[in-house]
C-alpha positions in Angstrom: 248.4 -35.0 119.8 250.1 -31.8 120.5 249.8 -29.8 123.6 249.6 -32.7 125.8 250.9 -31.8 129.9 249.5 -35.0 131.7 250.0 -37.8 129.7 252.4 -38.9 126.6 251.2 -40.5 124.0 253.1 -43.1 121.1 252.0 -45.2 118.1 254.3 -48.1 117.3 252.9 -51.4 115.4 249.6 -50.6 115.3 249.5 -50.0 119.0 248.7 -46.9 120.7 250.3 -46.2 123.7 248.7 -43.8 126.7 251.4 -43.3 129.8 249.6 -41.1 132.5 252.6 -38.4 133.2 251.8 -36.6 136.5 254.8 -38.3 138.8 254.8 -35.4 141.7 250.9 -36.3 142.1 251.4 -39.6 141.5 249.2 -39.5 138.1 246.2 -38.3 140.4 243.2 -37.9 137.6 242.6 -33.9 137.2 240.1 -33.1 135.1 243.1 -32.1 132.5 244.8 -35.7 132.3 241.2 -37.4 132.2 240.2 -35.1 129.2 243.5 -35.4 127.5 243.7 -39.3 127.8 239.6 -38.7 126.3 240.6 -36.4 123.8 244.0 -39.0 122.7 241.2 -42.6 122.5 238.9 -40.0 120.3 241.7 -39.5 117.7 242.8 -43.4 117.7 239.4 -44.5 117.5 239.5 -44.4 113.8 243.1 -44.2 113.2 244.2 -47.0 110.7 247.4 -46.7 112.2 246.2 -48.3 115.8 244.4 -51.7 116.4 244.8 -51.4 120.3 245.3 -49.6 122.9 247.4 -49.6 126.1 246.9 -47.4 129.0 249.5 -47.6 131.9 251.6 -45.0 134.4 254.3 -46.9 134.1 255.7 -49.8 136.2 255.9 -47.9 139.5 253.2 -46.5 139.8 249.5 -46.9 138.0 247.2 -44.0 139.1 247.0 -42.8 142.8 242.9 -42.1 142.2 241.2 -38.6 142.4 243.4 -35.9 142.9 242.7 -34.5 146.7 244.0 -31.2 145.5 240.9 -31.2 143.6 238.6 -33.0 146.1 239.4 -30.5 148.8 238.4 -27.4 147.2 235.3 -28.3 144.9 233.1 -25.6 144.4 229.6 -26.5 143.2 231.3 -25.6 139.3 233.9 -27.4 139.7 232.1 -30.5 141.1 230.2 -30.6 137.7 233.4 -30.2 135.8 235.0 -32.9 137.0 231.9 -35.1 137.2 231.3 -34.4 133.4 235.0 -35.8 132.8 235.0 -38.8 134.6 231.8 -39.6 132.9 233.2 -38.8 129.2 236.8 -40.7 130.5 234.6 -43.8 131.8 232.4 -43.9 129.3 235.2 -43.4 126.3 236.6 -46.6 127.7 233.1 -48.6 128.0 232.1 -48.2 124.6 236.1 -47.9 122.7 235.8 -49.7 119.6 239.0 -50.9 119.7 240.9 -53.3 122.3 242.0 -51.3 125.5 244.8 -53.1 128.0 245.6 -51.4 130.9 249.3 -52.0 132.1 249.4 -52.0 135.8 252.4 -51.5 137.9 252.3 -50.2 141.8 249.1 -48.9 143.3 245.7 -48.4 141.2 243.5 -46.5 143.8 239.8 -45.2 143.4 240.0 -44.0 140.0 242.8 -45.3 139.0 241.1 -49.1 139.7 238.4 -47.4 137.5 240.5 -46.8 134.2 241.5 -50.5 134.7 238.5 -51.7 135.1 236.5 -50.4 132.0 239.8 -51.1 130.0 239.3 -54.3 127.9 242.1 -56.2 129.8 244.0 -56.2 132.9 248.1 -56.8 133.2 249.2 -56.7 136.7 252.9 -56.6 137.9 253.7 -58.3 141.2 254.1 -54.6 142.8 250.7 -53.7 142.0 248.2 -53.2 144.3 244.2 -52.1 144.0 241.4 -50.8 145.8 238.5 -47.8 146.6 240.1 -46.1 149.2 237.4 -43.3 148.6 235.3 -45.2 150.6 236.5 -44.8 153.5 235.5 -41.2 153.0 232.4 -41.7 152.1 231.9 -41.9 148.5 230.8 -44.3 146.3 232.6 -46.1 143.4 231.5 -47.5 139.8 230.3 -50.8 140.9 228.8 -52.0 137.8 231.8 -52.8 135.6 233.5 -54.3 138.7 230.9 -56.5 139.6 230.9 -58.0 135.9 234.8 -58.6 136.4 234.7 -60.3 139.7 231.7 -61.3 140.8 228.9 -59.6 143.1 230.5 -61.0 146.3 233.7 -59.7 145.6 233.0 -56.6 144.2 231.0 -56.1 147.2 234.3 -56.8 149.4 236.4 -54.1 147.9 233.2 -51.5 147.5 232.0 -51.7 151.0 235.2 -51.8 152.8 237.5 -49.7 150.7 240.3 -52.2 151.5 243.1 -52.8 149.3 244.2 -55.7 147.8 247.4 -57.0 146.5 248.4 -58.6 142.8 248.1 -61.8 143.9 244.2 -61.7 145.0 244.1 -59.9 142.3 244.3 -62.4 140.4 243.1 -64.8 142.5 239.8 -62.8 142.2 240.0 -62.1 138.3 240.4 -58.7 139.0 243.7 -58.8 136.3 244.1 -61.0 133.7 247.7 -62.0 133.6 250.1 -61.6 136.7 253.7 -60.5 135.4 257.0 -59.5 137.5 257.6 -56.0 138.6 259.3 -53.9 135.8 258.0 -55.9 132.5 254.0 -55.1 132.8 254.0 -52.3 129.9 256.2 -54.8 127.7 253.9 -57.8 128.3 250.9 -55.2 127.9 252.7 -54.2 124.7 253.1 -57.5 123.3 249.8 -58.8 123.7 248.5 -55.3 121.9 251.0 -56.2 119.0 249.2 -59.5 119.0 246.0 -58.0 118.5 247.2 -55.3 116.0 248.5 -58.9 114.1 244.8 -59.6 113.5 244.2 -56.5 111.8 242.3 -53.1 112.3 239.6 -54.3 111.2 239.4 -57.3 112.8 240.4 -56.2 116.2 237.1 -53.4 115.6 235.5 -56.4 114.3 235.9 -58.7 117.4 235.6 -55.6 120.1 232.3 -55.0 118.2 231.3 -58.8 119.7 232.5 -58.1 122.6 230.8 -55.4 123.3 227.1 -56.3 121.5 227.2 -60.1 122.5 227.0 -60.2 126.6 224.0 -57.9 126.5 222.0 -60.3 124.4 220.3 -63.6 125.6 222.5 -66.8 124.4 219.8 -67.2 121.1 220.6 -64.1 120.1 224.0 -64.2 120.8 224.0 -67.2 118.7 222.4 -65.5 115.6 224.4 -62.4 115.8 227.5 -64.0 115.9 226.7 -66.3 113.0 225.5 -63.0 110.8 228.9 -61.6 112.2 231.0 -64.5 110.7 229.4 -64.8 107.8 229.9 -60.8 107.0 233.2 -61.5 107.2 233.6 -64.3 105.4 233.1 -63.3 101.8 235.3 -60.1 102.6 238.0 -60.1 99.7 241.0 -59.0 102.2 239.7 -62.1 104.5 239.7 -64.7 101.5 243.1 -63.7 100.7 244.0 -64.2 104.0 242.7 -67.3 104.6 244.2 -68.2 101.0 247.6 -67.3 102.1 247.8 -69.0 105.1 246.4 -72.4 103.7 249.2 -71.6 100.8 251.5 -71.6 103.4 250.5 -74.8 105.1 250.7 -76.5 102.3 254.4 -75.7 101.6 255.6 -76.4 105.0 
């Protein structure tokens, strides 16, 4: 989208690509980068051009958290403001309908750790490094996504303490996904995304629409959505041909 000053944006194979672009403030969340990357997920969400969706800063550096720039000299306006973004950012990424993978290289702090959290999935280079630092001031994090990640004992480690932790626990924890070297965390990101976009837009919306409906339901429930789920699909001319083509090609081999 045009007019764009804190992040870049790129389609390529059916993936979508959002790079947070502040370096001097180390891709600090303002209330203008959170409302452009918002602004950027509401025109892919029914783009036919993107199955999935990668969010990153690039292999050096994720997102240093809340800008302090903006922290220091909140008003009781600008307070709101900024609240009223991070809940339309947070809550973009919650409820996306397509697959989000956040690429992480160097630190993910307060916020930062937040976009990678409600993202989907988590890709972690061996330089990367998370954590609520905020706490240590004082203020609270989103605990509830966190907590569904990792675990209530370890999500009450990082929220109580505010200490940082390094790829490694990261993983350890299953606080990322996949652990990859330093400098090849967006092309890993960007090859599982192309695997997704592979499927399909519409079954990548398909699947995310699981994903999101499923875990909320008890497992009988579960059961008899996802069974009405497969069967919708199944009689779905574009989904028989596939299915024939593949078997086609089975066959020859």
């Amino acid at each position: 989208m045009p007019g764009f000053e804190n992040i870049t944006s790129v389609v390529s194979d059916g993936v979508g690509t959002i790079t947070f672009d502040r370096p001097d403030r180390r891709n600090a969340l303002s209330v203008e980068l959170m409302t452009e990357m918002s602004d950027q997920l509401d025109s892919w969400a029914n783009d036919d051009d993107v199955a999935a969706v990668v969010l990153t800063g690039g292999e050096d550096i994720f997102c240093a958290g809340l800008d302090l720039d903006v922290q220091s000299t909140f008003t009781e306006r600008t307070r709101a403001v900024y609240a009223a973004a991070c809940e339309r950012a947070y809550g973009t990424l919650l409820d996306y309908r397509k697959p989000t993978i956040a690429a992480v290289g160097g630190p993910a702090l307060g916020g930062g750790c937040d976009i990678a959290v409600f993202a989907d999935i988590r890709i972690g280079s061996a330089n990367a490094l998370f954590g609520y630092p905020q706490i240590k001031f004082g203020l609270t994090p989103y605990f509830s996504p966190l907590w569904r990640i990792v675990g209530l004992s370890q999500a009450k480690l990082l929220t109580f303490t505010g200490e940082r932790i390094d790829a490694e626990e990261a993983q350890r924890i299953g606080l990322i996904d996949r652990l990859v070297p330093t400098n090849e965390v967006i092309s890993t990101a960007t090859a599982l995304a192309g695997s997704i976009a592979e499927t399909t837009v519409k079954s990548a919306v398909n699947n995310k629409e699981i994903a999101r409906t499923s875990p909320a339901l008890d497992p009988a429930s579960a059961l008899t959505y996802e069974t009405l789920a497969y069967r919708e699909v199944t009689w779905q001319p574009d989904i028989v041909d596939r299915i024939k083509n593949a078997y086609s090609a089975i066959k020859q081999k």
